[in-house]
C-alpha positions in Angstrom: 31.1 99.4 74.8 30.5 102.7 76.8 26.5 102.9 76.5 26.6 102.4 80.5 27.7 105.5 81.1 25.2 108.0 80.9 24.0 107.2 83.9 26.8 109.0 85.4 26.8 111.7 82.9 23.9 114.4 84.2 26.6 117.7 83.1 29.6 118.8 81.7 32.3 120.6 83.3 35.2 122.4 81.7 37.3 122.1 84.9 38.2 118.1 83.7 41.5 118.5 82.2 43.5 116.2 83.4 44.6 113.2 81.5 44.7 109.6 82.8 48.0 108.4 83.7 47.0 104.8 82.5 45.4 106.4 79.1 46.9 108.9 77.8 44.7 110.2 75.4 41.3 110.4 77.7 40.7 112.7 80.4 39.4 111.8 84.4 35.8 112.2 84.6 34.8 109.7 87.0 35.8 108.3 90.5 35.6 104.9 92.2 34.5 104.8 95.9 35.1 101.3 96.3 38.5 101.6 94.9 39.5 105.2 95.8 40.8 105.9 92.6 40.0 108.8 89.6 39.6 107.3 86.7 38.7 107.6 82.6 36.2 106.4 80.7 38.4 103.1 79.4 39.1 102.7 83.0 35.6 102.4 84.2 35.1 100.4 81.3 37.9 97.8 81.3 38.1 98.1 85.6 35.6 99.1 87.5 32.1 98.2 85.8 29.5 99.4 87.6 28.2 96.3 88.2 31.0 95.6 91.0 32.3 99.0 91.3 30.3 102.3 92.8 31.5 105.0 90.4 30.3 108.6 90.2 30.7 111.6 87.1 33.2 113.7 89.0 30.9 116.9 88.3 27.9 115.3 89.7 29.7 115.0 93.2 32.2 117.8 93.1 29.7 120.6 94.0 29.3 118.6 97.5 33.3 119.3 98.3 33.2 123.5 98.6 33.7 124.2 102.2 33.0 120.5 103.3 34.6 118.8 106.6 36.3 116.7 104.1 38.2 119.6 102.5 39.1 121.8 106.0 40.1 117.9 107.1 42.8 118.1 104.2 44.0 121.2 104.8 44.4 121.2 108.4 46.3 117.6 107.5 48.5 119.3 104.8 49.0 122.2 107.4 49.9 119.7 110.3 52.2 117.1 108.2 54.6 120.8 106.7 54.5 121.9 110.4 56.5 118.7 111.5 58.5 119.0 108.2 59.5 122.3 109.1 59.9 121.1 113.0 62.4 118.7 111.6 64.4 121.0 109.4 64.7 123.5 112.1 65.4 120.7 114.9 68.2 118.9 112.2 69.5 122.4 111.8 70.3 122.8 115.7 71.1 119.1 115.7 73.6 119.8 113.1 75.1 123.1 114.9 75.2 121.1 118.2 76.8 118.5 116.3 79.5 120.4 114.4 80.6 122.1 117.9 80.8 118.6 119.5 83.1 117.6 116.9 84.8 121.0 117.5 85.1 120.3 121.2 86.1 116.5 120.6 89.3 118.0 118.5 90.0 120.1 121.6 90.0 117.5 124.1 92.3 115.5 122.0 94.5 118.5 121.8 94.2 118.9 125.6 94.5 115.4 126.1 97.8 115.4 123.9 99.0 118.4 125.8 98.2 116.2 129.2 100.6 113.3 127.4 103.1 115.4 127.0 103.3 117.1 130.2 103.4 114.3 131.9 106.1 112.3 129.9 108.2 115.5 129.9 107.5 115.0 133.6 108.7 111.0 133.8 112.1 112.0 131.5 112.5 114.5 134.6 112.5 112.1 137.3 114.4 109.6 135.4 117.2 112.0 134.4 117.3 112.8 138.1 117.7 108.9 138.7 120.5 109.0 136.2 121.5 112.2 137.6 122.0 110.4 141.6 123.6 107.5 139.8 126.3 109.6 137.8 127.3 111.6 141.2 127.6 107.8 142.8 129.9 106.4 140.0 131.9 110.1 140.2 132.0 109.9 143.7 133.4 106.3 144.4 135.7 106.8 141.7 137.4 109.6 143.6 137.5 108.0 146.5 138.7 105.3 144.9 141.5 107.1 143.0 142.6 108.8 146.3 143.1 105.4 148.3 145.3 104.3 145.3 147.2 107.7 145.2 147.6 107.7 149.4 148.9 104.0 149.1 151.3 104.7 146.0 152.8 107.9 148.0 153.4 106.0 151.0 154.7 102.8 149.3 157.2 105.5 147.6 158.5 107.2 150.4 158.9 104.1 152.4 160.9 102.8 149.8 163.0 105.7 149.2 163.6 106.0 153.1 164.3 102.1 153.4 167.0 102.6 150.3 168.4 105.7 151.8 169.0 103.6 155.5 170.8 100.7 154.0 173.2 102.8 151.5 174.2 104.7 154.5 174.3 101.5 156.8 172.2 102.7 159.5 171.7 99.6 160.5 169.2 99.8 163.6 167.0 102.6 161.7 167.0 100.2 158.6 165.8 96.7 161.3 163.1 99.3 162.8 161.9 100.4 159.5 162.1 97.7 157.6 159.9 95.8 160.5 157.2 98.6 160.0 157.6 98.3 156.4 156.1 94.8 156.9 153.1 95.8 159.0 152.7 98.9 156.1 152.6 95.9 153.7 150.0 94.1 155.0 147.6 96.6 156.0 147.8 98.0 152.0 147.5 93.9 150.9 144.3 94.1 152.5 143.1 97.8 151.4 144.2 96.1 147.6 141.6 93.5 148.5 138.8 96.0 149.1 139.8 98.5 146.5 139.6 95.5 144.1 136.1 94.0 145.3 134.9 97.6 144.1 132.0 96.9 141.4 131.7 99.1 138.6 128.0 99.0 137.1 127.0 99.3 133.7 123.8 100.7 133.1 121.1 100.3 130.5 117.4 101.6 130.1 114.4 99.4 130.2 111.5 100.9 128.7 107.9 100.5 131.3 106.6 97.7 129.9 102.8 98.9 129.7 103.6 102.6 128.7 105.7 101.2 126.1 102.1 99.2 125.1 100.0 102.4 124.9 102.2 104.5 123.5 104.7 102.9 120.9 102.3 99.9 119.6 100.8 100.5 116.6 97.2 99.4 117.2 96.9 101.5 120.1 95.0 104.6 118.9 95.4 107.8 121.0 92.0 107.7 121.9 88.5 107.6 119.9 85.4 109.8 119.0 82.3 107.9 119.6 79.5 108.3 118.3 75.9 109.0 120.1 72.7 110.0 117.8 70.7 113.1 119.1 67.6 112.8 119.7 64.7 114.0 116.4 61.4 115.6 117.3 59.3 112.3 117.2 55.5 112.5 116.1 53.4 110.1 118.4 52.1 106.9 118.1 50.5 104.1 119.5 52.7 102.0 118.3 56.0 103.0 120.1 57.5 101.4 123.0 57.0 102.6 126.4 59.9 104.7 127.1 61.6 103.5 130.7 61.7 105.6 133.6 64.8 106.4 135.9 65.1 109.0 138.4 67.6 110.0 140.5 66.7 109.3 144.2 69.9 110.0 146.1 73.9 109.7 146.7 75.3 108.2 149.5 78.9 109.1 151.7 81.0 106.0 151.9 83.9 107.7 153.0 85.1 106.7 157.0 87.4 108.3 159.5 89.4 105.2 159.0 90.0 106.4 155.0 93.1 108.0 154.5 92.7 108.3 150.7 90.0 109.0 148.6 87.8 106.2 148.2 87.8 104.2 145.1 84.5 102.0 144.5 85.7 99.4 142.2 83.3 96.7 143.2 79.7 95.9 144.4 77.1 93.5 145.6 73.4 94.0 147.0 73.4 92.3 150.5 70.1 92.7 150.9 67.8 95.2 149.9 68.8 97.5 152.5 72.8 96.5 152.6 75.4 97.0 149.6 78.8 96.0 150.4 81.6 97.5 148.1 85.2 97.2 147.5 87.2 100.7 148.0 90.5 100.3 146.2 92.6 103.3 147.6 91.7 102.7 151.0 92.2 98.7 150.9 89.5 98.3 152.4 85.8 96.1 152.3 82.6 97.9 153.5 78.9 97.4 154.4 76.5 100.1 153.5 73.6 101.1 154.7 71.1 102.7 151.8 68.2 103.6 154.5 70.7 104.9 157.0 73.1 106.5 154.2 76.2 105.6 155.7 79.0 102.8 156.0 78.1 100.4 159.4 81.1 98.0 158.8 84.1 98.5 157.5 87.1 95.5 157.2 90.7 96.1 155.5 92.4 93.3 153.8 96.5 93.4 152.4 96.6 95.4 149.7 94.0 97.1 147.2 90.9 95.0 146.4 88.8 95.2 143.1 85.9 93.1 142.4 83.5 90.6 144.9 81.2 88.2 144.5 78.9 86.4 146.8 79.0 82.6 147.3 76.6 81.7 150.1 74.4 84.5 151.9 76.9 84.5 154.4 80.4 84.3 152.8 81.8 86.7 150.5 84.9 86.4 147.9 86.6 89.7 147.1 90.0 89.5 144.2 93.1 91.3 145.4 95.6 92.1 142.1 98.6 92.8 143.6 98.6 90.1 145.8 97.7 87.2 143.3 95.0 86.3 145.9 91.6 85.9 146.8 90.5 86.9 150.1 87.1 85.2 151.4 84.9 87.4 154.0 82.3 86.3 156.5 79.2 88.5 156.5 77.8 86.2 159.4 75.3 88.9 162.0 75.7 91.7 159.9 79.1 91.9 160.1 82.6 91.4 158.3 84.8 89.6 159.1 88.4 88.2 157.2 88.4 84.2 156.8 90.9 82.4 155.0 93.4 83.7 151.6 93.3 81.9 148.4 96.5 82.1 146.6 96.3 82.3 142.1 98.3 82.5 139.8 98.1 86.1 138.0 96.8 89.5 138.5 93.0 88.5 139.3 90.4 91.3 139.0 86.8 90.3 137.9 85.2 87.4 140.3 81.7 86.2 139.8 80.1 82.7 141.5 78.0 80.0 139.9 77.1 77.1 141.3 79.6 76.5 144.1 82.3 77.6 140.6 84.0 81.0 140.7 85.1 82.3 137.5 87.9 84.3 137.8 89.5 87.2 134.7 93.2 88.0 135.2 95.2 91.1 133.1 98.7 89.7 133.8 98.0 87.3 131.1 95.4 87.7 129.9 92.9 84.7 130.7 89.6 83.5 132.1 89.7 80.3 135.0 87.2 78.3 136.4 88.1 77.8 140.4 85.9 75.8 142.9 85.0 77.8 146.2 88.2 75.6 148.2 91.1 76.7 145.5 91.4 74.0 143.3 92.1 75.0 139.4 89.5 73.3 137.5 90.3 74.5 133.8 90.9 78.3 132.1 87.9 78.5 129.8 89.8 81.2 127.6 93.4 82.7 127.2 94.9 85.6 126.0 94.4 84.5 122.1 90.8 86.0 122.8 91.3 88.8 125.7 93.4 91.3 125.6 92.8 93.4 129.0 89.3 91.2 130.6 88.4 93.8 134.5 85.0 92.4 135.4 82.9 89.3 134.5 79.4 88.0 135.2 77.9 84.6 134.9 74.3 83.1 134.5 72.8 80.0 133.0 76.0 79.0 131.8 76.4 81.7 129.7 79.8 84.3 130.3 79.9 88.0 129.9 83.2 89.5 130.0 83.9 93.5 129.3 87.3 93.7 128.3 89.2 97.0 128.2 91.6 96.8 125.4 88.6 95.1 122.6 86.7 97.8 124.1 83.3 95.5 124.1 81.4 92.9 126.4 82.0 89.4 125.0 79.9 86.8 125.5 80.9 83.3 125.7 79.9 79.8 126.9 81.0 77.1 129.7 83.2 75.5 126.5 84.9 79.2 126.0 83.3 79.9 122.3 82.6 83.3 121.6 78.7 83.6 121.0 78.0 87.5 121.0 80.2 90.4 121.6 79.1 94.1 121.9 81.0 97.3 121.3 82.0 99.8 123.6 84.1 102.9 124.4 85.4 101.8 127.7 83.8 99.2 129.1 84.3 99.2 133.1 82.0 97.2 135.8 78.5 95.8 135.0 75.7 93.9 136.4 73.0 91.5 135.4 69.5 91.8 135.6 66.8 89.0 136.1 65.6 89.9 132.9 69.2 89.2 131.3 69.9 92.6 130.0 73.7 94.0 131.1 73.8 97.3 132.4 77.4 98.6 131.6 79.8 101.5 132.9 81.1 103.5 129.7 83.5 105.5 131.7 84.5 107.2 128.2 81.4 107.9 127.3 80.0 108.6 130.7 77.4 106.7 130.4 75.7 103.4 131.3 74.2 101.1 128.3 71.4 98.4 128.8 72.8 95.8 126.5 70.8 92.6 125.6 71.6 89.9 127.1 72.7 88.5 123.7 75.0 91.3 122.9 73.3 91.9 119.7 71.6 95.5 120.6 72.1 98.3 123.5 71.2 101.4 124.0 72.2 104.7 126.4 70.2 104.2 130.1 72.0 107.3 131.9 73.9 109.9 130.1 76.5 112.7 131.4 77.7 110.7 134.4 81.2 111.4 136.0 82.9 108.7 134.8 81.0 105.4 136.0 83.5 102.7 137.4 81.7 100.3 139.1 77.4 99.5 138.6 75.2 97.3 140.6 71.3 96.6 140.6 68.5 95.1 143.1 66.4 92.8 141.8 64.1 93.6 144.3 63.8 97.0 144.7 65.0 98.0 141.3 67.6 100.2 142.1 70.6 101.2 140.7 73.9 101.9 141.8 77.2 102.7 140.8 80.3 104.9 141.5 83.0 107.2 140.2 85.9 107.4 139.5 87.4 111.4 138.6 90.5 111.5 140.8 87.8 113.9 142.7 86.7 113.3 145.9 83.1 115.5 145.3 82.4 112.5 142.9 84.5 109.1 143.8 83.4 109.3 147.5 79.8 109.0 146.6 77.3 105.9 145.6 75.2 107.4 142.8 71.5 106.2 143.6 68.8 105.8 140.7 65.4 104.2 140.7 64.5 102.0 137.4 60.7 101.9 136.5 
């Protein structure tokens, strides 16, 4: 069975100790090119004959290895592959640290944040107790005046009487005639004051807890706040394989804040116009405006009735634009560059995302909770979904007859058809405004998070696209320019009266 091999065996060697892991009892002595593999002498037997199989006598080849390329190869690969080893225990070391202090930092916040609570509740009790306070010197106050008119009008009445006894006993008889006759007018001057002392309306008074405070803070599935989660970055070893990694640089900000601003502006909306012209919705300043991203500044500015939030485009020349407080829709003309107010369309609930399709606007309301289907002239058409699936829906974006919603409370962007069935929903901190791009990916304001996710356009996946923002509100992108923009909202002005300006490559 074995008188093939001595062609292989030319010496002996007393280096050949190991034993075969397949056979137990034999040593390696030999080692298959074809296969790559050391072998016995059973295993060259039973395996890899030499007639299909280029085996060598390990000793016969081994003297070729001292100081080959083969065996500096090895060791510079042994020395590069415990290099990144050690590059990833050092770099999952800092992660750690970096890490354990964010969590550190997240428990301060929600201290400070707790502390914030407090301060201001203790801060609403005040005002209310003063409240109580104005109405308790009211009651106090029309009491005694009260209680003095009755106490006037009893004395009088008294000594009247007394006087009016004290005549007749002693038969004055004129005094008595005059007196009694001015008794009379004294009667009916205190009938009437009885009339207004008895119209006097005593209130009682009971407390009605704020509705939505009440929601935040006493429900039980509201949650103080939460600690999300965002993986650090590991030392990566290269690869052809890996996706190109997209490109975004920060070209510029932009002042959108007028002389005809009294507060500090609050982006809450945004369309591209054209390439060169954004026009935005500033909620604090109730106002509509046309921006100019060459020029840097605000060329046209239009106010409506109260605060607006979100706006859509329905022709190239005629704008829609949601208005909460006033239930209402208010259309704008953007006909030569300009703005101008058209006509108000009235709705029933708080309206705040808008987006057109096809001659359709879809509409989402907070006050309830629901998503509707308008045409461009008014007319209901159906509510594709109620509150049984939102619980607090700010902005929404249609496209091929598919829905995205991102909805505060659920904290995620749900996805949805024409027929209202949830087909993809994706998770978020705080989802705010988003926009679509022509290659249906979402890029969506995290204004917890302070960030801005590209979410596919099936919900199914996202990932972080800008990081340590200021609290993105509102987020819009050109198609053809690939820019990106999108606001802030702080409560300061260095930040929320600014357009953030980013190129995507």
């Amino acid at each position: 069975m074995y008188r093939h091999l001595h062609l292989y065996v030319h010496k002996k060697s007393d280096d050949i100790t190991k034993a075969c892991s397949k056979h137990q009892k034999e040593m390696i002595k030999f080692y298959c090119h074809d296969h790559k593999e050391l072998l016995c002498s059973v295993c060259v037997t039973l395996q890899h004959p030499v007639i299909s199989c280029k085996v060598d006598y390990i000793p016969d080849i081994s003297g070729l290895f001292i100081n080959s390329d083969v065996y500096n190869n090895i060791l510079r690969t042994i020395d590069k592959i415990s290099d990144q080893y050690q590059k990833i225990s050092e770099d999952t070391k800092k992660m750690t640290a970096k890490s354990e202090k964010s969590l550190t930092d997240a428990l301060a916040d929600i201290k400070k944040f707790r502390y914030e609570i407090n301060q201001r509740l203790d801060e609403l009790e005040r005002q209310a107790e003063h409240s109580a306070k104005i109405l308790q010197e009211e009651i106090d106050n029309n009491l005694k005046k009260v209680e003095r008119n009755c106490e006037d009008a009893k004395t009088s009445l008294k000594v009247a009487s007394d006087f009016i006894k004290h005549l007749n006993t002693s038969k004055q008889e004129d005094r008595l005639f005059m007196e009694m006759k001015l008794a009379e007018q004294m009667i009916e001057e205190y009938e009437d004051n009885v009339q207004q002392v008895t119209s006097y309306k005593v209130a009682e008074y009971t407390f009605q807890a704020n509705d939505e405070l009440s929601d935040l803070v006493v429900k039980k599935e509201i949650a103080l706040g939460t600690i999300s989660k965002n993986y650090l970055n590991k030392a990566k070893t290269s690869s052809p394989d890996q996706d190109e990694v997209r490109q975004i640089k920060f070209q510029t900000e932009i002042n959108v804040k007028t002389l005809k601003d009294e507060q500090r502006c609050s982006i809450s909306g945004m369309i591209d116009f054209t390439p060169d012209l954004l026009i935005i919705t500033d909620y604090n300043n109730k106002a509509v405006k046309l921006v100019d991203i060459r020029g840097h500044s605000v060329v046209d500015q239009v106010q409506v009735d109260d605060s607006p939030l979100d706006i859509t485009s329905i022709t190239g020349t005629e704008l829609a634009v949601t208005v909460p407080n006033e239930e209402s829709i208010q259309f704008i003309s953007t006909s030569s560059g300009k703005l101008k107010k058209k006509h108000i369309m009235k709705v029933n609930g708080n309206c705040y995302g808008i987006s057109c399709y096809q001659d359709r606007l879809l509409v989402s309301y907070v006050k309830p909770a629901k998503l509707e289907i308008l045409d461009t002239n008014g007319t209901f058409i159906r509510t594709v979904r109620t509150e049984k699936i939102f619980g607090f829906p700010l902005y929404v974006t249609v496209n091929n007859g598919l829905i995205w919603v991102s909805d505060w409370h659920l904290k995620a962007i749900t996805k949805l058809n024409w027929q209202g069935k949830v087909v993809g929903s994706y998770g978020m901190n705080e989802p705010f405004g988003f926009t679509l791009s022509d290659k249906d990916t979402l890029y969506v304001c995290d204004k917890a998070n302070e960030t801005i996710e590209e979410v596919s356009g099936d919900c199914s996946k996202g990932g972080i696209l800008l990081k340590d923002l200021k609290k993105p509100k509102a987020v819009c992108w050109c198609g053809e320019t690939d820019m990106l923009y999108f606001s802030c909202k702080t409560g300061e002005a260095k930040y929320d009266n600014y357009l953030q300006v980013h190129k995507l490559s």
